[in-house]
VOBADO-55935 format. One record per residue (C-alpha): residue number from 1; chain; x, y, z. Coordinates in nm, 3 decimals, m for minus. Each point is the difference from the previous one (the first is absolute). Layout:
% VOBADO-55935
+------+-------+---------+---------+---------+
: seba : marpa :       x :       y :       z :
+------+-------+---------+---------+---------+
:  NUM :     A :       X :       Y :       Z :
...
+------+-------+---------+---------+---------+
This chain:
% VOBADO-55935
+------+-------+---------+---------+---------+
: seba : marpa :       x :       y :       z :
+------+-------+---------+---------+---------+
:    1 :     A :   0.000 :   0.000 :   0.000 :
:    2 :     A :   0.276 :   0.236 :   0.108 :
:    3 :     A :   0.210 :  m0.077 :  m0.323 :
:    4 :     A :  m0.338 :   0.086 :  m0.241 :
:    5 :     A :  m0.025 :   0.323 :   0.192 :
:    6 :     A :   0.395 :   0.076 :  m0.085 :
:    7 :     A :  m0.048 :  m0.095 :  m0.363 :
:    8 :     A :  m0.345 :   0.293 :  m0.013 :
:    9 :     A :   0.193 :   0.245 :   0.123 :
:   10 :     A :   0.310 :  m0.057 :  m0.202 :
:   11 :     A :  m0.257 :   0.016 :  m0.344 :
:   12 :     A :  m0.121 :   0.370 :   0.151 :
:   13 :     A :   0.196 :   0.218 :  m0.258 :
:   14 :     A :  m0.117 :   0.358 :   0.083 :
:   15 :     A :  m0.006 :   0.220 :  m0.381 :
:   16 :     A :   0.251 :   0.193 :  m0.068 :
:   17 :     A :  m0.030 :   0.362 :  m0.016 :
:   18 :     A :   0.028 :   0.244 :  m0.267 :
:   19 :     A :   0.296 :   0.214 :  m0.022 :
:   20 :     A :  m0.025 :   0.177 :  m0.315 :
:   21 :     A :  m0.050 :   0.390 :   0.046 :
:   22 :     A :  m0.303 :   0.008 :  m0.282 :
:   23 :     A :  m0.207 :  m0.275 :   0.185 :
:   24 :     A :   0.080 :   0.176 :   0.304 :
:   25 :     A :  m0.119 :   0.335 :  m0.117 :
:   26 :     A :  m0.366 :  m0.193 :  m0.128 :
:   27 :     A :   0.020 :   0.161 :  m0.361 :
:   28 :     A :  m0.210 :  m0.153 :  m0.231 :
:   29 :     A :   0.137 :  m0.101 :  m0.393 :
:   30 :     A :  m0.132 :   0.358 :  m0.106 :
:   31 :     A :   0.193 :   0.169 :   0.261 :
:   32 :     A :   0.335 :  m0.198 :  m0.051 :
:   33 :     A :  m0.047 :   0.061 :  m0.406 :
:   34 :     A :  m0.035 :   0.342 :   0.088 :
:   35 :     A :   0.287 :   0.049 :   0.229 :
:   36 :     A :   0.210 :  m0.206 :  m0.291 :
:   37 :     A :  m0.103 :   0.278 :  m0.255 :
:   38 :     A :   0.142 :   0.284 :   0.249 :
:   39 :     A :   0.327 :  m0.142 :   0.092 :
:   40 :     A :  m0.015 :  m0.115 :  m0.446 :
:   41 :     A :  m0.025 :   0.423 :  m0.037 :
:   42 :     A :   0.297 :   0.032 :   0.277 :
:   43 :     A :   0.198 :  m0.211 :  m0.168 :
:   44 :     A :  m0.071 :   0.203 :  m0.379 :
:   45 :     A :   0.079 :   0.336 :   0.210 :
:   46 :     A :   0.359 :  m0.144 :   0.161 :
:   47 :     A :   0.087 :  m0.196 :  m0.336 :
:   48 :     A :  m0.087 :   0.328 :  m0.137 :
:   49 :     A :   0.209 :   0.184 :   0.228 :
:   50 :     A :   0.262 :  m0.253 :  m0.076 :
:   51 :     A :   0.043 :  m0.008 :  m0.320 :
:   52 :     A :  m0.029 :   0.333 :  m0.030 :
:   53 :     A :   0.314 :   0.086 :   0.170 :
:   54 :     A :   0.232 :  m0.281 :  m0.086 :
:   55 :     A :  m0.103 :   0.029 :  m0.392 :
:   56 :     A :  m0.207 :   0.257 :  m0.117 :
:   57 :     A :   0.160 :   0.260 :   0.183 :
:   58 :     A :   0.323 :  m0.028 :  m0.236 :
:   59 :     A :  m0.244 :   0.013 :  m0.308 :
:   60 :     A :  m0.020 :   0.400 :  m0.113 :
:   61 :     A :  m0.190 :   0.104 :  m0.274 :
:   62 :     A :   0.026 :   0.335 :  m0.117 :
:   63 :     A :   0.097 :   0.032 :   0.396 :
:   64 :     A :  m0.291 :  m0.110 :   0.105 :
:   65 :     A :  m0.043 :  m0.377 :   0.168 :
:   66 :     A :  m0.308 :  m0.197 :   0.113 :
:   67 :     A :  m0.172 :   0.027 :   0.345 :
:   68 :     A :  m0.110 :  m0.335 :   0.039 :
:   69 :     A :  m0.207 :   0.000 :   0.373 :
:   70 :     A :  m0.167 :   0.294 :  m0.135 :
:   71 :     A :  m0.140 :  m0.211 :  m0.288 :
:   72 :     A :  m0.091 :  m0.272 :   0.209 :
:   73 :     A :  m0.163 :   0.206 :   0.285 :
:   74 :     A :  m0.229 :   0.214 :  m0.243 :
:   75 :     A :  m0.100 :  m0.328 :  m0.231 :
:   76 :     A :  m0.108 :  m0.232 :   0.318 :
:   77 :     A :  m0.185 :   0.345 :   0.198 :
:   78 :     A :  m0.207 :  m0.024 :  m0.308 :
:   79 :     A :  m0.078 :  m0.296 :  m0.069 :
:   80 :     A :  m0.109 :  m0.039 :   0.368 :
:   81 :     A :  m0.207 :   0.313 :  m0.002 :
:   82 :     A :  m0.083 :   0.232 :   0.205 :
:   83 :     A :  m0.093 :  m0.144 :   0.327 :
:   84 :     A :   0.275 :  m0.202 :   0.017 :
:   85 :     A :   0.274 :   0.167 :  m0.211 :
:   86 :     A :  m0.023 :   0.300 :   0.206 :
:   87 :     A :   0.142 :  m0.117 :   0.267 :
:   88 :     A :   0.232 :  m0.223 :  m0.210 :
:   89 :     A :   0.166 :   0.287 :  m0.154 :
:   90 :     A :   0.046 :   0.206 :   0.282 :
:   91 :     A :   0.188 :  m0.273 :   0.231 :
:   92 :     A :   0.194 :  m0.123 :  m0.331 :
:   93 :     A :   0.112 :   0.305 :  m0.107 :
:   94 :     A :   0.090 :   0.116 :   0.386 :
:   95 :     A :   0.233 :  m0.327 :   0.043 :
:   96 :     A :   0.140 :   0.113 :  m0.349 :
:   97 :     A :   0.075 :   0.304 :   0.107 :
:   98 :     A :   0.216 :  m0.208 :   0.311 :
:   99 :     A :   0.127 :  m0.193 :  m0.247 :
:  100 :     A :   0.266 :   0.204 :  m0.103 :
:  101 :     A :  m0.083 :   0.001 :  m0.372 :
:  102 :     A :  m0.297 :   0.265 :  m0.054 :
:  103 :     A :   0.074 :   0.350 :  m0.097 :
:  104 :     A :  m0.105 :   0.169 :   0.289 :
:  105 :     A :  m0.281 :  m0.035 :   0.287 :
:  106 :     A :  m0.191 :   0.212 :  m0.237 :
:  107 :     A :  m0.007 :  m0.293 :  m0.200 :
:  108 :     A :  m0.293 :  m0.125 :   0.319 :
:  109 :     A :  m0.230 :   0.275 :  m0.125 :
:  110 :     A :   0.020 :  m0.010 :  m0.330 :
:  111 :     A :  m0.050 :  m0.385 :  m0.035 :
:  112 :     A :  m0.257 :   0.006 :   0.256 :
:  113 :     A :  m0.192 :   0.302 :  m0.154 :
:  114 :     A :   0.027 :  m0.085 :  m0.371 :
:  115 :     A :  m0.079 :  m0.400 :   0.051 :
:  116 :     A :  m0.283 :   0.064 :   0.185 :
:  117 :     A :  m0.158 :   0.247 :  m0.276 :
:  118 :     A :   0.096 :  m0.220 :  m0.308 :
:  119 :     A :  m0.147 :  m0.306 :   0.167 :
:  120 :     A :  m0.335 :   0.208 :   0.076 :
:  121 :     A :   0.017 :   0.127 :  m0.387 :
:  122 :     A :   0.008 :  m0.337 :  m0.125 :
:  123 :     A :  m0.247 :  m0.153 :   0.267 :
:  124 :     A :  m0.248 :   0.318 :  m0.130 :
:  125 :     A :   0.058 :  m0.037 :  m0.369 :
:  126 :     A :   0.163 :  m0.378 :  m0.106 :
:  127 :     A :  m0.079 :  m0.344 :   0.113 :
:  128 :     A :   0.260 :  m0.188 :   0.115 :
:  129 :     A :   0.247 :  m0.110 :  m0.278 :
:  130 :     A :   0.306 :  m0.030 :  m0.107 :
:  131 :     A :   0.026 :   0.329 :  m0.224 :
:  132 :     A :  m0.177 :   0.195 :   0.261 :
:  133 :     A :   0.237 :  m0.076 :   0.270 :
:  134 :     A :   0.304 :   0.075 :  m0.171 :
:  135 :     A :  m0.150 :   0.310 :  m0.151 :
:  136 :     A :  m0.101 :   0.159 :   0.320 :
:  137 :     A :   0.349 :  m0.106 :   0.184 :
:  138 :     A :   0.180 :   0.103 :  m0.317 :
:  139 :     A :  m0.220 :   0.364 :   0.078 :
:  140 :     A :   0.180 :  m0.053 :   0.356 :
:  141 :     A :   0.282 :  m0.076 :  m0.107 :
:  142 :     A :   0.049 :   0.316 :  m0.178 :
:  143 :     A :  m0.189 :   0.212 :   0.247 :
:  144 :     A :   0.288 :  m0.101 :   0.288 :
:  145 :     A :   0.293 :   0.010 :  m0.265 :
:  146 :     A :  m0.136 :   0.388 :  m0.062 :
:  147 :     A :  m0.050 :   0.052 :   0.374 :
:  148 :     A :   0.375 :  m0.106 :   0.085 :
:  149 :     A :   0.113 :   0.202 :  m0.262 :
:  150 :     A :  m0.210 :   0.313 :   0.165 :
:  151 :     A :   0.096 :  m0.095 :   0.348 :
:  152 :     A :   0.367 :  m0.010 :  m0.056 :
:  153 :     A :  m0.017 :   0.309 :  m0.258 :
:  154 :     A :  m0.134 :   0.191 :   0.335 :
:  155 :     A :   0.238 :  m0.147 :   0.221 :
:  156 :     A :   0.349 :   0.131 :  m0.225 :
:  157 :     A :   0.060 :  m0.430 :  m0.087 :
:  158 :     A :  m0.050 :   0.038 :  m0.368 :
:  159 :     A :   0.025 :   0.240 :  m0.280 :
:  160 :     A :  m0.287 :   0.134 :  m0.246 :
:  161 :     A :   0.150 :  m0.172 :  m0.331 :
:  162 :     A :   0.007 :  m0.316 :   0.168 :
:  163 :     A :  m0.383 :  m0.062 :  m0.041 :
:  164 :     A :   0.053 :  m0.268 :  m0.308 :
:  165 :     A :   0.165 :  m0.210 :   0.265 :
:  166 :     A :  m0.289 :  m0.040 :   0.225 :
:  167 :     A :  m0.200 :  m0.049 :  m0.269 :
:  168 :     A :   0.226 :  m0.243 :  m0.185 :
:  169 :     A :  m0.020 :  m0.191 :   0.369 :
:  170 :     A :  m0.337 :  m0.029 :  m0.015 :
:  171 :     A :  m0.067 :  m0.124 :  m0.319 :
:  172 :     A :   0.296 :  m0.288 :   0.128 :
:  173 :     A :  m0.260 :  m0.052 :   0.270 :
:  174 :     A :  m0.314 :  m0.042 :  m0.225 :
:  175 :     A :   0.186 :  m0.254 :  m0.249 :
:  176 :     A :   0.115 :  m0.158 :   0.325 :
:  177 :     A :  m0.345 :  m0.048 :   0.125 :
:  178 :     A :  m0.167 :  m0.173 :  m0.312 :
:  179 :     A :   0.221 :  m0.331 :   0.060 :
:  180 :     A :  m0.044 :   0.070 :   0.329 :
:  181 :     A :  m0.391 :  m0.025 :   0.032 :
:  182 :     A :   0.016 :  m0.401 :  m0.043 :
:  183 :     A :   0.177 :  m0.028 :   0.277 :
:  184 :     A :  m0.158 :   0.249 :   0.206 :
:  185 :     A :  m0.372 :  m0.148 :  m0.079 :
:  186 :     A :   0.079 :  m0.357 :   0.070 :
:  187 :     A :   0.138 :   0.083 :   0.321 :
:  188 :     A :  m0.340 :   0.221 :   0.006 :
:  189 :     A :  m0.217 :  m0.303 :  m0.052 :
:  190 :     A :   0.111 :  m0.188 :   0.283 :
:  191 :     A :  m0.266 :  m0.062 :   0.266 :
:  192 :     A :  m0.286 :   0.151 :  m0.296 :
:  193 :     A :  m0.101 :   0.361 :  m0.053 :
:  194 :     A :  m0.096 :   0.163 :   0.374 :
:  195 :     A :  m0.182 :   0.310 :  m0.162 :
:  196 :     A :  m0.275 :   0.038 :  m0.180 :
:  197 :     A :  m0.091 :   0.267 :  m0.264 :
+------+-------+---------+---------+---------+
């Protein structure tokens, strides 16, 4: 009798417990996709920030090079709209700004400011597509190159005749984006679409 009552407890096998930190934290599969599409747009914005400065940095055209976070932060603030991009672009473009690699900390106001108004003009006027989206950041694009060049012109940093170079920047930045958009919407699509219009 004694030895069946050994062998009972010796079968008990309590379950084990979960250690991973997602199970812990309860999200469901919609949550997890969704927190995989926001650290998928972190890692665009540091590959950006990257390869920005170890390559395209040495590339001059017409002294004028590529700024490659800018891109990225203005094509995924909208294509996430407005409620969300909002926010988006103003803590993106204030840890660019610590990143060492932006302009200026103007460059917080200005992306901020002129994502937030080109992803309400295409949320007023386009549905969501492809052309739309890089035709209203492309606006952005242009908006912020022509704001740094204003800024700095104020500030003593620049020189009138070198207006061609901002621009010439800029239009690096909108042939940038186009092959950039695939990227930027699949990352985009993770988790499905979380606004409606």
């Amino acid at each position: 009798m004694a030895g069946k009552r050994r062998n009972k407890r010796n079968e008990f096998k309590p379950d084990a417990q979960p250690s991973v930190i997602l199970k812990s934290l309860r999200l469901t599969k919609l949550q997890q996709m969704r927190l995989l599409r926001w650290a998928g747009y972190v890692g665009a914005i540091l590959g950006a920030l990257i390869f920005q400065d170890v390559i395209m940095s040495q590339i001059r055209i017409f002294g004028a090079t590529t700024e490659l976070c800018a891109a990225v932060i203005l094509l995924i603030t909208i294509l996430e709209g407005v409620e969300t991009g909002s926010l988006f672009v103003l803590i993106a473009s204030t840890l660019y700004f610590y990143s060492g690699s932006s302009p200026g900390a103007y460059c917080i106001g200005l992306l901020t400011f002129l994502g937030v108004i080109a992803s309400l003009f295409r949320q007023m006027y386009w549905r969501r597509s492809r052309s739309a989206i890089v035709f209203c950041a492309a606006l952005a694009q242009i908006g912020y190159s022509l704001g740094l060049y204003g800024v700095c012109l104020f500030n003593g940093l620049t020189r009138w005749d070198r207006l061609p170079q901002f621009l010439v920047g800029a239009a690096l930045n909108i042939l940038v984006m186009i092959p950039l958009y695939p990227l930027i919407h699949r990352i985009g699509m993770i988790g499905g679409n979380v606004w409606k219009e």
